[in-house]
C-alpha positions as CSV (number, residue, x, y, z in Angstrom):
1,X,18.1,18.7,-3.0
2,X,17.8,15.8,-5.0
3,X,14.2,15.4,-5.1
4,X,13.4,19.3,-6.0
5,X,13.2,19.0,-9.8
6,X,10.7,16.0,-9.2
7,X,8.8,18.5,-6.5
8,X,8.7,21.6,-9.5
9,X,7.4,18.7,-12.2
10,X,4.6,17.3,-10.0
11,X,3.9,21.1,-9.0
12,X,3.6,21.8,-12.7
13,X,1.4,18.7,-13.8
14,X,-0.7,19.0,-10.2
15,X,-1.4,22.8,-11.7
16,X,-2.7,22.1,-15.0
17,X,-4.6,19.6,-13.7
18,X,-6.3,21.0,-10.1
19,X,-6.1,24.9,-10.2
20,X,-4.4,27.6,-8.5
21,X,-6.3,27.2,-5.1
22,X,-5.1,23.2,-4.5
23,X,-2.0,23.6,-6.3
24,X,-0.9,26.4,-3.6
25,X,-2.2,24.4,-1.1
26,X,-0.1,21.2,-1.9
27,X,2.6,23.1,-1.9
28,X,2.6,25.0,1.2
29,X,2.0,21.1,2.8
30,X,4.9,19.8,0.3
31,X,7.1,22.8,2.1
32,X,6.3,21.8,5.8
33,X,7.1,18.2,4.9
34,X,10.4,19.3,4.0
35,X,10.5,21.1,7.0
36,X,9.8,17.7,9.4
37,X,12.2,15.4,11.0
38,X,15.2,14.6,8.3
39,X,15.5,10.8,7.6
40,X,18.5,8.8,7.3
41,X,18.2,4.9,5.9
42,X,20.6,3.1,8.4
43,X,21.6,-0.2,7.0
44,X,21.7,-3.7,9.3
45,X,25.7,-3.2,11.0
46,X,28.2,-5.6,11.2
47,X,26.8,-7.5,14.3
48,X,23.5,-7.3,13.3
49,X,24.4,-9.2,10.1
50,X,26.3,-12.1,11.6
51,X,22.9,-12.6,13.8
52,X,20.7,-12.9,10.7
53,X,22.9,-15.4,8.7
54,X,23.4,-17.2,12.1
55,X,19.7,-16.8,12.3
56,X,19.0,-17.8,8.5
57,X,20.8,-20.9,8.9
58,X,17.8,-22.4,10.8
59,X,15.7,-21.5,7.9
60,X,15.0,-23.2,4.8
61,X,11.9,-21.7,3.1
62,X,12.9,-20.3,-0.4
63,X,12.3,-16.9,-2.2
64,X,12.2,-16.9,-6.1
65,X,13.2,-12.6,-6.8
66,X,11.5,-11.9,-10.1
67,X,13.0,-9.0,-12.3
68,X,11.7,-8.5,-15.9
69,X,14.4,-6.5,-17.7
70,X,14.1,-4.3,-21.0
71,X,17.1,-2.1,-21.5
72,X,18.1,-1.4,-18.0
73,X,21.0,0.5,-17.5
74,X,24.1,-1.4,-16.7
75,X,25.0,0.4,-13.1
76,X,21.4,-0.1,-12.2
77,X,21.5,-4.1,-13.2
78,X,24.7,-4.3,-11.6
79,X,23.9,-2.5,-8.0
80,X,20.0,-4.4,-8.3
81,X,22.0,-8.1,-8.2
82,X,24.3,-6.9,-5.8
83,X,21.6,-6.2,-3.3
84,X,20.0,-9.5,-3.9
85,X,23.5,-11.4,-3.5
86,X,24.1,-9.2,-0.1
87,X,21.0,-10.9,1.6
88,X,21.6,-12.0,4.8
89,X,19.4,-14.5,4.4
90,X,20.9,-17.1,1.2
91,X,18.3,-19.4,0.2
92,X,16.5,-17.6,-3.1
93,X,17.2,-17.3,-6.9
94,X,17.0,-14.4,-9.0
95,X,15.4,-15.3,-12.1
96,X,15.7,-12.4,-15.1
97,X,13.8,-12.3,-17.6
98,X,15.2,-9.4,-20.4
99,X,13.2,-8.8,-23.0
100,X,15.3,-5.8,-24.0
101,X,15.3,-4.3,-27.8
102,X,19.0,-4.6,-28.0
103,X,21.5,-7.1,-26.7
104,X,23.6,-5.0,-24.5
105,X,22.4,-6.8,-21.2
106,X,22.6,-10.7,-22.9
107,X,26.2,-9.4,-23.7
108,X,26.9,-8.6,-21.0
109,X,25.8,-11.8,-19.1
110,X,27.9,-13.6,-21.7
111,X,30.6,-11.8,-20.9
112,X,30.5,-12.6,-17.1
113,X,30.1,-8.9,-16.1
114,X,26.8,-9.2,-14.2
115,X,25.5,-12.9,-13.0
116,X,28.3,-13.7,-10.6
117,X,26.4,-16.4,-8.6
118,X,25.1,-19.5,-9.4
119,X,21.2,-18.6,-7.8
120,X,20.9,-16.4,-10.8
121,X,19.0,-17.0,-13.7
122,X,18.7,-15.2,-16.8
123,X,16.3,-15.9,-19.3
124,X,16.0,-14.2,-22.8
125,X,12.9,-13.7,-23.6
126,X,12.1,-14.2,-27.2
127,X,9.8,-11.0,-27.5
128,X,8.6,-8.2,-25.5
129,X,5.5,-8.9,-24.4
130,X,4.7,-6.2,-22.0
131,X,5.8,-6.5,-18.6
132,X,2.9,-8.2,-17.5
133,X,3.5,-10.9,-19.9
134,X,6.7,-11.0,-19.2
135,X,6.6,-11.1,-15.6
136,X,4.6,-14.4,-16.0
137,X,7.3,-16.1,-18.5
138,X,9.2,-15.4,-15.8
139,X,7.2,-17.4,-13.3
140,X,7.5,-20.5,-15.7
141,X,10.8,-20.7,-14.3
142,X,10.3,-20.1,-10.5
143,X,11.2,-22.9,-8.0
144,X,10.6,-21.0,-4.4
145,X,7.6,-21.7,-2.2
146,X,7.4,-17.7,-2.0
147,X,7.8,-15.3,-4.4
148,X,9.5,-11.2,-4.3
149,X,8.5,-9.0,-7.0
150,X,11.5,-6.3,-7.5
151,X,12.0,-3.6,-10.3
152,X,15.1,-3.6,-12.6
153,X,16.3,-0.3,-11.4
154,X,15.4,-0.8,-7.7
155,X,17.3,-2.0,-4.8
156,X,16.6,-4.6,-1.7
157,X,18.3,-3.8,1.7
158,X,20.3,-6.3,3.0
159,X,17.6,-7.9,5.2
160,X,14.7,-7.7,2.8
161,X,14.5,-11.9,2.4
162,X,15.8,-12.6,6.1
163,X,12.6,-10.1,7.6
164,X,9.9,-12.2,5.5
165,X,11.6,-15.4,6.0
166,X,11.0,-14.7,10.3
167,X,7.7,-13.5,9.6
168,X,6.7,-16.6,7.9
169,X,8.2,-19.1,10.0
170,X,6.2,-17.3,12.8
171,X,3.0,-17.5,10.8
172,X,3.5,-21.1,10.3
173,X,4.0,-21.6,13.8
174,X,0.8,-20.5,14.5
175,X,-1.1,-22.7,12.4
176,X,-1.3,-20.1,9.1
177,X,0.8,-19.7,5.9
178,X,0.6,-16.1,4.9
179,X,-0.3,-15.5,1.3
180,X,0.9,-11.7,1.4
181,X,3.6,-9.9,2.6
182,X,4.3,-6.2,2.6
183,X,7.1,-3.7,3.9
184,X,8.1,-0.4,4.0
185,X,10.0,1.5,1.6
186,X,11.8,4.8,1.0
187,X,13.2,6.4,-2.8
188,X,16.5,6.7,-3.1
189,X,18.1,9.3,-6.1
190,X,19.6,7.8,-9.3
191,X,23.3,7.4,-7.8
192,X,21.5,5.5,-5.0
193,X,23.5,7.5,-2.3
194,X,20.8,9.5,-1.3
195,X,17.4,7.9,0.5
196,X,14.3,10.0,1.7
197,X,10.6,10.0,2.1
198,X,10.1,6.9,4.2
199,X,6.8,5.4,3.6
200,X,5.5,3.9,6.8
201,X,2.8,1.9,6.1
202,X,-0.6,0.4,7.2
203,X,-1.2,-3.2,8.2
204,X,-3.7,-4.4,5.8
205,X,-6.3,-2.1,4.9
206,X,-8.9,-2.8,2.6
207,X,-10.7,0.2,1.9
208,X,-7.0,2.3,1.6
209,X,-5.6,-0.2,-0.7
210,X,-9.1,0.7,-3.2
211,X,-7.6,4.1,-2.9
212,X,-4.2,3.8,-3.4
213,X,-2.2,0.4,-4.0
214,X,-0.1,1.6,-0.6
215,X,1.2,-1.9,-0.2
216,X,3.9,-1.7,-3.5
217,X,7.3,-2.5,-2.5
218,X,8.7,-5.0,-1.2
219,X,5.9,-7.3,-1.7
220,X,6.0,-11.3,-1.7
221,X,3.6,-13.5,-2.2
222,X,2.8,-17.4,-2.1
223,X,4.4,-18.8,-4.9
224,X,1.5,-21.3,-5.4
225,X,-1.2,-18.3,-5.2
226,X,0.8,-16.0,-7.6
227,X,1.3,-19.0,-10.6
228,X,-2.6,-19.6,-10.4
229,X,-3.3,-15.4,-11.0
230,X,-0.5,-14.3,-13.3
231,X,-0.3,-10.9,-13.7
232,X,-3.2,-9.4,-16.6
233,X,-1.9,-7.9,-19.5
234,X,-4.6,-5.5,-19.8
235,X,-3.5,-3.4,-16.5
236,X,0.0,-3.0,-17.6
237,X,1.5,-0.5,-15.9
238,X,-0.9,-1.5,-12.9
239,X,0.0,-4.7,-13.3
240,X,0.8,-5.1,-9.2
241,X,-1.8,-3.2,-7.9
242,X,-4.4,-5.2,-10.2
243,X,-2.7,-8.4,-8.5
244,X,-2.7,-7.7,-5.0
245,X,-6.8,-6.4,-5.3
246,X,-7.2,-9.9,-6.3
247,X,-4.9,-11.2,-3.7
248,X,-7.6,-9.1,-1.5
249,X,-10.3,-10.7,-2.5
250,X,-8.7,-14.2,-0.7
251,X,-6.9,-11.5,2.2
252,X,-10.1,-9.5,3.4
253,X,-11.9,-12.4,5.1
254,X,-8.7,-13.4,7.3
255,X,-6.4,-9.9,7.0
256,X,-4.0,-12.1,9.0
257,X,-3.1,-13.9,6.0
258,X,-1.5,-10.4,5.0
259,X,1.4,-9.4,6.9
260,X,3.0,-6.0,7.0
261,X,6.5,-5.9,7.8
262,X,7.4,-2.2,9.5
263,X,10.5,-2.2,8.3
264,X,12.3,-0.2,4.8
265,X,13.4,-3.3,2.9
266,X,13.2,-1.7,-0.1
267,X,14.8,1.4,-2.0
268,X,12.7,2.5,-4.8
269,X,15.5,4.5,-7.5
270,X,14.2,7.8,-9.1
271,X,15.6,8.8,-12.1
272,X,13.6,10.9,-15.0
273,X,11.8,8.1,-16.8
274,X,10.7,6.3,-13.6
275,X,7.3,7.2,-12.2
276,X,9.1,7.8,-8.8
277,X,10.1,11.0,-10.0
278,X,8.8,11.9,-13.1
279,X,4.6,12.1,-12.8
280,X,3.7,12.1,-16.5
281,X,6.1,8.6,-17.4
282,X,3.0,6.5,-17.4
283,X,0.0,8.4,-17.7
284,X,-1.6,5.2,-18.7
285,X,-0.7,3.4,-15.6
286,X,-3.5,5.8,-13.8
287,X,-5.8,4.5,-16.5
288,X,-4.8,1.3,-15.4
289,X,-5.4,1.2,-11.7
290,X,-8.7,3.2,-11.9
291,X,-9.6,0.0,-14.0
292,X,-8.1,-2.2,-11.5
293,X,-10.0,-0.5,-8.5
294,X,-13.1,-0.4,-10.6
295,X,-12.7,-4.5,-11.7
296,X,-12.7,-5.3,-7.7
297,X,-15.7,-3.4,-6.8
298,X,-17.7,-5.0,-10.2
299,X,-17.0,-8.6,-8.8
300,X,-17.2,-8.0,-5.7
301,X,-20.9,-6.4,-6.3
302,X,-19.7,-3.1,-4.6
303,X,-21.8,-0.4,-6.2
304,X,-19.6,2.3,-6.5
305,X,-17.4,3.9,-9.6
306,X,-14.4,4.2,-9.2
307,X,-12.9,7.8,-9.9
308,X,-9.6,9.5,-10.3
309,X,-8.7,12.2,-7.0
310,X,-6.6,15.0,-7.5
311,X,-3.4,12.8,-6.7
312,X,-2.1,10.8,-9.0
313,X,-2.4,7.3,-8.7
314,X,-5.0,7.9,-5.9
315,X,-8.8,6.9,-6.2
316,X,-12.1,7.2,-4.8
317,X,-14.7,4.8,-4.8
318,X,-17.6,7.5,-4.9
319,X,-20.8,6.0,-3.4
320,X,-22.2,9.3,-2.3
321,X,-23.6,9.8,1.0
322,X,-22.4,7.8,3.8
323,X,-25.8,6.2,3.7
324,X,-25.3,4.8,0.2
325,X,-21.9,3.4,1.3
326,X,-23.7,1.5,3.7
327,X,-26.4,0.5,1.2
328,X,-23.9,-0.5,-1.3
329,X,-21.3,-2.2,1.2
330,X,-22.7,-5.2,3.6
331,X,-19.4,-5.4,5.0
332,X,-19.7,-2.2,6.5
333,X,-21.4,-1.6,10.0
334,X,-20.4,1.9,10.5
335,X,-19.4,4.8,8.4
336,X,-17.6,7.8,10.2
337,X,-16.4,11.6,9.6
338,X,-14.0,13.8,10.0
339,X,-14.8,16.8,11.9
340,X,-13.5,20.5,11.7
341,X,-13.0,23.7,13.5
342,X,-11.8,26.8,12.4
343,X,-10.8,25.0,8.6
344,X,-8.5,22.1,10.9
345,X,-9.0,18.7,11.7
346,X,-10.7,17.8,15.0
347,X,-12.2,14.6,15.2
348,X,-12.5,11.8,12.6
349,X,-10.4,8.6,12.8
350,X,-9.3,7.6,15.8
351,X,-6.4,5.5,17.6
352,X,-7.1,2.9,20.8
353,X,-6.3,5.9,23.2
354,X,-8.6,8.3,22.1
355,X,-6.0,10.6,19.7
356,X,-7.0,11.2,16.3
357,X,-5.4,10.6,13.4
358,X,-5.1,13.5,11.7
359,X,-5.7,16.4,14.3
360,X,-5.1,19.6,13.6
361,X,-4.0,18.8,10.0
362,X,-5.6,22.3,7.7
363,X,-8.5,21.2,5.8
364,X,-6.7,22.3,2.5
365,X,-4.0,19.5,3.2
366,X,-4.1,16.0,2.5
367,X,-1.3,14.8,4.9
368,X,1.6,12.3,4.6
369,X,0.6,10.2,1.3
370,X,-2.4,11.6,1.0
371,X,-4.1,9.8,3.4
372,X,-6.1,12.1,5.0
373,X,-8.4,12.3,2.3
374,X,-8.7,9.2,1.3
375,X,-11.4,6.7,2.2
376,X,-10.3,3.8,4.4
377,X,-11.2,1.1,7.0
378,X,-10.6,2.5,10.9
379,X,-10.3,0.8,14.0
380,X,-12.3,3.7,15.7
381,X,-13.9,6.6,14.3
382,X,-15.4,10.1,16.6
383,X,-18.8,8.7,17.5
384,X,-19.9,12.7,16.6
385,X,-19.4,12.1,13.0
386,X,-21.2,8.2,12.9
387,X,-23.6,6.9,10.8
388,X,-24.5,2.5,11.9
389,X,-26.8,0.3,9.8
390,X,-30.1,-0.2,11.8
391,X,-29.1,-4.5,12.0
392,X,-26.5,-3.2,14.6
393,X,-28.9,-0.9,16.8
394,X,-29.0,-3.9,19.2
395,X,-25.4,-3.2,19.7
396,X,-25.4,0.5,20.1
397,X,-28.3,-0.4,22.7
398,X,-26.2,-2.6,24.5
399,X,-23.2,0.0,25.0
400,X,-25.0,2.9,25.1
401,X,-27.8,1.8,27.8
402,X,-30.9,3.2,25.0
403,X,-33.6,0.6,24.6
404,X,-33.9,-0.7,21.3
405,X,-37.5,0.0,20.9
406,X,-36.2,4.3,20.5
407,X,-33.9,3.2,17.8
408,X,-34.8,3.4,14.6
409,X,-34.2,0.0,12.1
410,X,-32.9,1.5,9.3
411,X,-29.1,3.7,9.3
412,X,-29.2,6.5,11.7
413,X,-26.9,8.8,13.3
414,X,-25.3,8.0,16.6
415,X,-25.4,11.5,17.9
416,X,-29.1,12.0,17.7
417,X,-29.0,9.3,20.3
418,X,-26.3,10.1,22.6
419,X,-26.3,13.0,25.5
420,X,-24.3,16.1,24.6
421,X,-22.2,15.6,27.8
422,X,-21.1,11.9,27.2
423,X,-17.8,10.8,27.0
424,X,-17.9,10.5,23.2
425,X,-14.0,8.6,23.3
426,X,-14.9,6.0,25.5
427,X,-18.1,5.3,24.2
428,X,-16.8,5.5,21.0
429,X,-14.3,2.9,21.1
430,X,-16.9,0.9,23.0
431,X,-19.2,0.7,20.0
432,X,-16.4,0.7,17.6
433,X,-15.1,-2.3,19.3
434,X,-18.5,-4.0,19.5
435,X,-19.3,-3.6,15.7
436,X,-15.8,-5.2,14.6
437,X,-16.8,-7.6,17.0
438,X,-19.9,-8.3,15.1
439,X,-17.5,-9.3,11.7
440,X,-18.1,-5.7,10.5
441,X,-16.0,-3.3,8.6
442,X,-16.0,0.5,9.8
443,X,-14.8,3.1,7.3
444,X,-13.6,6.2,7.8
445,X,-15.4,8.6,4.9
446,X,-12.3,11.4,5.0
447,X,-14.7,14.2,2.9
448,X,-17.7,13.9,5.0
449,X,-16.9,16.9,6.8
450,X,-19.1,18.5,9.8
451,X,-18.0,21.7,11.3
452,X,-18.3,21.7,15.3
């Protein structure tokens, strides 16, 4: 299998770092993952993609595809441009920016072998600044109103620009320019043959993104917005994930400015240096988003620290109890639980009809990405496992039919205040519904655990 050396290395590194106990419990979840439905990337068809260029032609909004180079491989260069020139939709440049340590790639542009359209642009850069820095050289030379971040040894599907290009004329439309888009992605192995682990994202999702910069690839932004922040130099290595938790700072007050596309339009290449396979190839990165995380919640006067988890590349804002969260967050009206029964999942976060998120899922196991134990904003949480600021008992009153005056004023509990017998989903989502109604935030706490 062509991920199972990068399994055995992150088994490895997740022992030395975690213990016997977790690392047998990742990978018995690791095994039963491999067990699940078998994926298969299947590209736009022939009749698909005369319908998007017919489609595009009514377009005219243009993407600038940035891709700092240093030493990339020739086959990867090559098969990266050839998935930008196979967009179906054709109004973008490709701007390169190599600041390589040899000249293979600039001889190799000289030579013709690799820039066979006249929307690329390469750029030598005169010194290798650090790919921060030289990502924002690069955007010295961008001339799109929107702008597609892309790796040098990563690929775009064939409908990566016409999918944001519909999204944004839609947007418009409506009387909003998006400042963020996001999509799904899957890895592909070093041949790029071979694609697997679909990652099928969240829309925007404040408290997950502190956890884990889920939104990665394939991400665009307003041109505009991206020139004014410029990557930072001192997260390199983060350098995106720093970006877009400053792009959330402008997102989290209208999340509709950030659109998530459910769609794989990107194909992220693992190969032994690249962090996609190979967990130790930037150690510092880690260092880099904790910092990043950390940064948002300083200027955002969150007080929390931000902390590494047992995943790498996954955080925790620890605030303590879900009554400090709530004293440390004013844009949260409602902290909730997950709660367990015989070691699984029962209750916790919770869809519109009343299932849960992670149900039966063994307490041991983290689920797909990790996100089972990770903190994050819910639509609805299991009123058994609720804790509401005391500013909002006027709306638990209100849907639960208790007078104010037996409420208490500061954070309390919703089930001290609810018959045993109640329907707990319906009133649930009642009050869940309520509080976002109210302009508040309600986060699902994924290791406050209550057995039932």
């Amino acid at each position: 299998m062509a991920d199972l050396r990068a399994d055995l290395k992150k088994t490895v590194y997740y022992f030395k770092r975690n213990g016997l106990v977790h690392t047998v419990n990742a990978a018995r979840e690791r095994l039963m993952q491999h067990k699940g439905e078998p994926y298969h990337y299947e590209s736009p068809d022939a009749e698909e993609v005369l319908r998007q260029q017919r489609h595009a032609g009514q377009m005219s909004r243009k993407f600038s595809i940035v891709v700092p180079l240093f030493n990339t491989p020739k086959q990867y260069l090559e098969e990266m441009i050839t998935s930008v020139i196979k967009q179906t939709y054709p109004h973008w440049e490709l701007i390169l920016a190599d600041a390589s340590d040899n000249e293979q790639i600039r001889q190799a542009v000289e030579d013709g072998d690799v820039i066979p359209d006249e929307r690329i642009r390469y750029i030598r850069l005169s010194e290798n600044r650090g790919i921060a820095e030289n990502t924002n050289a690069a955007l010295s030379y961008v001339t799109g109103e929107y702008v597609g971040l892309l790796d040098h040894d990563d690929i775009l599907t064939a409908d990566a620009l016409y999918e944001n290009a519909v999204r944004i004329e839609a947007a418009v439309t409506e009387g909003r320019k998006p400042l963020l888009l996001f999509s799904d992605e899957d890895k592909c192995n070093g041949e790029g043959t071979l694609f697997y682990e679909p990652h099928r994202k969240e829309n925007f999702n404040l408290d997950l993104l502190l956890s884990n910069n889920y939104i990665c690839h394939f991400m665009v932004l307003d041109a505009e917005l991206l020139k004014r922040l410029g990557f930072r130099s001192a997260y390199d290595g983060a350098q995106d994930y720093d970006l877009v938790l400053r792009v959330a700072d402008l997102v989290k007050e209208d999340e509709r400015l950030a659109i998530h596309i459910p769609r794989v339009l990107y194909h992220w290449r693992c190969h032994e240096t690249s962090t996609a396979q190979n967990p130790r190839s930037k150690d510092y990165a880690y260092e880099a988003g904790k910092r990043a995380v950390q940064d948002f919640a300083d200027r955002n006067g969150i007080r929390a620290e931000a902390v590494h988890t047992r995943h790498l590349g996954f955080y925790n804002l620890r605030y303590g109890t879900p009554y400090e969260l709530l004293a440390a967050r004013r844009d949260v009206g409602a902290v909730g639980g997950c709660l367990v029964h015989r070691r699984k999942r029962v209750g916790g976060r919770m869809n519109a009809d009343g299932t849960f998120l992670y149900d039966g899922l063994p307490v041991g196991f983290s689920g797909s990405f990790h996100r089972a134990v990770l903190l994050q904003d819910a639509e609805y949480t299991d009123i058994r496992a609720m804790i509401i600021r005391g500013e909002l008992r006027e709306v638990f009153a209100r849907i639960s039919g208790i007078s104010p005056a037996l409420l208490p004023k500061e954070a309390f509990r919703v089930s001290d205040y609810i018959p045993t017998d109640a329907d707990h989903g319906k009133l649930g989502r009642a009050l869940c519904e309520a509080i976002r109604a109210e302009g508040y935030r309600i986060v699902w706490k994924a290791d406050w655990k209550e057995e039932i």
